[in-house]
C-alpha positions in Angstrom: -39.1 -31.1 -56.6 -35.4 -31.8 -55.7 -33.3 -31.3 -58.4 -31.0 -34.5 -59.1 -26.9 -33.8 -58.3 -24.9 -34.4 -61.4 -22.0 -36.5 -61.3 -19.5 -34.7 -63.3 -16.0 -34.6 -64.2 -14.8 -33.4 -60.6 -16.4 -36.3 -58.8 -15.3 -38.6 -61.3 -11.6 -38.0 -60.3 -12.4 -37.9 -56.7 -13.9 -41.4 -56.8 -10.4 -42.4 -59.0 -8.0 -41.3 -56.5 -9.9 -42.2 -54.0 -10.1 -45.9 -55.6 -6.5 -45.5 -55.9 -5.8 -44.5 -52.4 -7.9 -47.8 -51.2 -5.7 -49.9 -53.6 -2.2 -48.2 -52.4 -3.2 -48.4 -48.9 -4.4 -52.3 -49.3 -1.4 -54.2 -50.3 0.9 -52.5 -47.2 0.7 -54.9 -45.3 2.1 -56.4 -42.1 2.3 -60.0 -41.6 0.9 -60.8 -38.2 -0.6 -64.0 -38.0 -3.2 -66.1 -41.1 -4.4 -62.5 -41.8 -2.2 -60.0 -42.3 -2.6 -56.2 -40.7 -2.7 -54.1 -44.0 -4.1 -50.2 -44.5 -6.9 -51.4 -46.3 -9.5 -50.7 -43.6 -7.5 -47.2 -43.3 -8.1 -46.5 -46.8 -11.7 -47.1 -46.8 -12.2 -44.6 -43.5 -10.2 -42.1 -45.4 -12.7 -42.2 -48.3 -15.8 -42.7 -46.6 -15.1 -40.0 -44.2 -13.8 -37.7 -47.5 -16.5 -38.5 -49.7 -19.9 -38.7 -49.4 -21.4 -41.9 -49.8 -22.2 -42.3 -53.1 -19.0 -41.4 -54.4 -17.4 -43.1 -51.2 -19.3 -46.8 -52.7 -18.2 -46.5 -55.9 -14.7 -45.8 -55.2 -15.0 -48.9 -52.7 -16.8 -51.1 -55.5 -14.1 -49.6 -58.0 -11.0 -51.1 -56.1 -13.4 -54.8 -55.1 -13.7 -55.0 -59.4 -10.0 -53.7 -60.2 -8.7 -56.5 -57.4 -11.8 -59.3 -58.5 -10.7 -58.9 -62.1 -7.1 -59.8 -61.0 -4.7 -56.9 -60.7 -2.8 -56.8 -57.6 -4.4 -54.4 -55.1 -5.3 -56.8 -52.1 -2.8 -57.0 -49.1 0.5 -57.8 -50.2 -0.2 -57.5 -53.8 -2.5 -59.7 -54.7 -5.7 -60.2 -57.0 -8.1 -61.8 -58.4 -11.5 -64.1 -57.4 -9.5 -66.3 -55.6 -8.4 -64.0 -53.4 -12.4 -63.2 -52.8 -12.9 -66.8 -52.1 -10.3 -67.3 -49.6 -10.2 -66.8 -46.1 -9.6 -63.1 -46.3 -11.9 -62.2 -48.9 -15.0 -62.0 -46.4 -13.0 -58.5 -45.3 -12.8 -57.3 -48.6 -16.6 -57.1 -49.5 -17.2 -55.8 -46.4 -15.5 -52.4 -47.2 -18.8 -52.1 -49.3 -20.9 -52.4 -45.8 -18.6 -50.1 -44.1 -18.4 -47.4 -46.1 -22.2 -46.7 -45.7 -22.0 -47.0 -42.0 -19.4 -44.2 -41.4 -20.8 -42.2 -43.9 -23.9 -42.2 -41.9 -22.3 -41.0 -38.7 -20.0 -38.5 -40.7 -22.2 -36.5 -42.6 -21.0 -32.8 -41.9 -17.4 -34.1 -40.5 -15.8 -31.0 -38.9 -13.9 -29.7 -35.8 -15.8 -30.2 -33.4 -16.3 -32.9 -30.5 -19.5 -34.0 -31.2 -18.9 -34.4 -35.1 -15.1 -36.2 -34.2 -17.3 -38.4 -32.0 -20.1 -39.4 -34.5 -16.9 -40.1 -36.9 -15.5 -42.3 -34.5 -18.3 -43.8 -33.4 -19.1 -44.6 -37.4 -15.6 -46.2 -37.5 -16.0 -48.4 -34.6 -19.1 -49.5 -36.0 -17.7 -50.4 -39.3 -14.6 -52.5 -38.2 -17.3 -54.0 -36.4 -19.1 -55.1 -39.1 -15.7 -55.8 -41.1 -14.7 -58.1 -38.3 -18.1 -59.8 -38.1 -18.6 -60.6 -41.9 -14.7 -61.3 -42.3 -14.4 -63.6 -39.7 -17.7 -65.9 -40.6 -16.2 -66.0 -44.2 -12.8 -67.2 -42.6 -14.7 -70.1 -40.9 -16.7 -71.0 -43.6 -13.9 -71.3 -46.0 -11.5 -72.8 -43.4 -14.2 -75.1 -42.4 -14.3 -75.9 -46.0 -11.0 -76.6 -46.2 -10.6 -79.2 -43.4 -9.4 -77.3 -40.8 -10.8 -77.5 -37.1 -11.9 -74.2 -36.6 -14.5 -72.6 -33.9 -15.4 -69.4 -33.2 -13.5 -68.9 -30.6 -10.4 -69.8 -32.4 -11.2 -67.7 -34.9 -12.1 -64.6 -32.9 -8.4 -64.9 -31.4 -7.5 -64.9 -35.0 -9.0 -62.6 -37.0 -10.6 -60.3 -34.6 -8.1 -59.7 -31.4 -5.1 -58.9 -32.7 -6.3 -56.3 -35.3 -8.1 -54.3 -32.2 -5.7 -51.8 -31.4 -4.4 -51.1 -35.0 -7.4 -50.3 -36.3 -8.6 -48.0 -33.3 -5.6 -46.3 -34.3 -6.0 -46.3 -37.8 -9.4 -44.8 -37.5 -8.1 -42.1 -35.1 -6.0 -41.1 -38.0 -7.9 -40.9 -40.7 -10.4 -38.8 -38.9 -7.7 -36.6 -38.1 -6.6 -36.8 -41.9 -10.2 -35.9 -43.3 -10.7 -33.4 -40.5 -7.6 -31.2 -42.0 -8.5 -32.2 -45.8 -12.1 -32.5 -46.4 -12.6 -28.9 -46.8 -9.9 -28.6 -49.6 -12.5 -31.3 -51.7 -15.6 -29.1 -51.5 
């Protein structure tokens, strides 16, 4: 019979920092448009792709509570439910789907093509699903609110304009946790 891992005091600051590092790289933001460009998504590659994915979760569900409970770690310093209830908030539980996915396709990270690949591939996969489940919370609450909104409208939004920033920001936080994972083990 397997024997169960412990968590102990070691992984207990990794999933801190790591926690921290989501809420640091969260409230840089950019203002772009409705939805600000921030290095949220950044921050949750870097610890899914550091971590593995249990600690990788609870460092994600660590930074949802600290922001849900109010204290300003959501893009441009902001907290609290009602930042989970408006139109961004749909991208904000999704870090909890993402970090899952590109932990999947990261598993032994290391230098080599194929491993970069499966890294990236787990990215692309997870902004996917960040886009997907943001963006159908953004209509539903716009919708809510009154305002006309279609899909289309809010793929032009919420979707096309963040593309390119975070193909880059995945690039770099593989690169990151290529050069750092090892220090961790």
């Amino acid at each position: 019979m397997a024997e169960k891992q412990k968590f102990n005091i070691k992984d207990t600051l990794l999933c801190a920092i790591f926690a921290a590092v989501c809420c640091v790289c969260s409230i840089i933001t950019v203002p772009i448009g409705t939805i600000p460009v921030t290095l949220g998504t950044f921050g949750i590659m870097v610890t899914a792709l550091m971590l593995d994915f249990k600690k990788g979760e609870i460092s994600t569900a660590v930074f949802v509570m600290l922001g849900a409970v109010g204290l300003p770690v959501f893009s441009g310093m902001n907290g609290g439910f009602g930042v989970l209830a408006g139109p961004t908030g749909g991208y904000i539980y999704s870090y909890l789907l993402m970090v899952p996915l590109i932990s999947l396709f990261a598993k032994k990270l290391k230098k080599s093509f194929k491993k970069i690949a499966l890294a990236f591939l787990g990215c692309l996969l997870a902004i996917a699903v960040c886009y997907f489940i943001g963006t159908i919370h953004f209509m539903i609450v716009m919708s809510a609110t009154g305002s006309d909104i279609n899909i289309f409208k809010a793929i032009s939004l919420c979707v096309l304009p963040f593309i390119p920033f975070d193909i880059i920001k995945a690039v770099v936080a593989i690169i990151i946790a290529v050069r750092l994972k090892p220090l961790i083990k």
